[in-house]
C-alpha positions as CSV (number, residue, x, y, z in Angstrom):
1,X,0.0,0.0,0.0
2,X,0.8,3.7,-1.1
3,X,0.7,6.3,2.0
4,X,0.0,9.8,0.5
5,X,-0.8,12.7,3.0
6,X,-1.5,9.7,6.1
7,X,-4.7,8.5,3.7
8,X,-4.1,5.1,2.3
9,X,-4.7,4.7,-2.1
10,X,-6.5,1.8,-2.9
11,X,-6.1,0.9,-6.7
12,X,-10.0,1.3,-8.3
13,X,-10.4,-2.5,-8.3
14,X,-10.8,-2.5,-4.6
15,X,-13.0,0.5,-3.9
16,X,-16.5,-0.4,-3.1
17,X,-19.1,0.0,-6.1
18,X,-20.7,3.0,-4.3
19,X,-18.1,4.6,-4.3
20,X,-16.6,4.5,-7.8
21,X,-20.6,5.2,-8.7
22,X,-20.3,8.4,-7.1
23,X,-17.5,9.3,-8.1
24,X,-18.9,8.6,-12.0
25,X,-22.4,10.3,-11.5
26,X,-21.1,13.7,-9.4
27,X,-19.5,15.7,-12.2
28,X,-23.4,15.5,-13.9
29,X,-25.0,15.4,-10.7
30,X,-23.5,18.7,-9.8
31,X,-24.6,20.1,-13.3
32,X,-28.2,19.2,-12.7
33,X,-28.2,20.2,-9.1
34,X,-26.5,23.6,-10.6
35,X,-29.6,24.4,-13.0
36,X,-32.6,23.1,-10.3
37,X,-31.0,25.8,-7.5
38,X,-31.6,28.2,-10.6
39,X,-34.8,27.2,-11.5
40,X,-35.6,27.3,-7.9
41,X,-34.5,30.3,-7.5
42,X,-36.9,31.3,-10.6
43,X,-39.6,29.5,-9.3
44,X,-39.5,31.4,-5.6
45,X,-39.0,34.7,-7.6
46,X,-41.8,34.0,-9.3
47,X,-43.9,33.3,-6.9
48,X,-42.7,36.3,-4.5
49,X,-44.2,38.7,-7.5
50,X,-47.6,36.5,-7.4
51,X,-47.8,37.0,-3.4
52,X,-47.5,40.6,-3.5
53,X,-49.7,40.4,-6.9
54,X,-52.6,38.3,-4.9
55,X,-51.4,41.2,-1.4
56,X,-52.5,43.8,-3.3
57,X,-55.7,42.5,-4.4
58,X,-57.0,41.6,-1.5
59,X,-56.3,44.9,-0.4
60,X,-58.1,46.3,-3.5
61,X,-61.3,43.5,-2.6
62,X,-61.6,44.9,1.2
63,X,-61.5,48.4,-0.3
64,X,-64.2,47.9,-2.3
65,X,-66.1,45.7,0.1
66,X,-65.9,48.2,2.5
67,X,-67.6,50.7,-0.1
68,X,-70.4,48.4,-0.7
69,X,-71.2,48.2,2.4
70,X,-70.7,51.8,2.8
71,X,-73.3,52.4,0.1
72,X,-75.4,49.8,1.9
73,X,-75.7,51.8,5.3
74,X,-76.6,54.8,3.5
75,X,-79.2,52.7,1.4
76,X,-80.4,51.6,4.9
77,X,-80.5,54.4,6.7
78,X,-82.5,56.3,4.0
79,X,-85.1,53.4,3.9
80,X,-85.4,53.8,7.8
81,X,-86.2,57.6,6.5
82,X,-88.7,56.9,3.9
83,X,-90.5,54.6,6.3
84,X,-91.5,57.4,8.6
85,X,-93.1,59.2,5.7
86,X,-94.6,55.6,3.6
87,X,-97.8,56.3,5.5
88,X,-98.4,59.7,4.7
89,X,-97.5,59.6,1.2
90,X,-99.7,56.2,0.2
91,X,-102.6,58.4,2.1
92,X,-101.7,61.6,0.1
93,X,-101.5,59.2,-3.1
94,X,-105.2,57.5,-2.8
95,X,-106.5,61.3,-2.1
96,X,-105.3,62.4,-5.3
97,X,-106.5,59.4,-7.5
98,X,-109.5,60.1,-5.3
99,X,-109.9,63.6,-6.3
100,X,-108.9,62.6,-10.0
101,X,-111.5,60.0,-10.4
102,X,-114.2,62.7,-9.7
103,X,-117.5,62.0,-8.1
């Protein structure tokens, strides 16, 4: 046996299969590991810009909820209005088809 730096060399014939596999699929493992980080890194780009995307329209959905239910108060409130005044207008209303009917 060959000593180099305190590590003994084993010719390749000896070396266990795993390890003469790894050592044959890590040049293109690297590679592919290489272009997933970057597509990863794409992918959580990507999806950053659709958070803030779907953020900002939610903001723009409670806006506009908020204004239709704004409208919806004021829609209420002046029903509550015209209620008080229902009776005196349906009775104002017969008298004038009374008086335009004639005797």
């Amino acid at each position: 046996m060959i000593f180099v730096a305190s590590f003994p060399f084993l010719p390749p014939h000896l070396l266990p299969a795993e390890s003469i596999l790894a050592a044959h699929l890590a040049p293109p493992a690297a590679a592919q590991r290489s272009q997933l980080n970057a597509r990863l890194q794409t992918v959580q780009a990507h999806n950053a810009r659709l958070h803030a995307d779907i953020a900002r329209q939610r903001g723009e959905i409670e806006a506009l909820l908020a204004g239709v239910e704004r409208v919806l108060a004021d829609m209420g409130g002046a029903s509550a209005l015209m209620d008080a005044v229902v009776e005196d207008l349906r009775r104002e209303t017969r008298e004038a088809e009374l008086d335009m009917a004639g005797p």
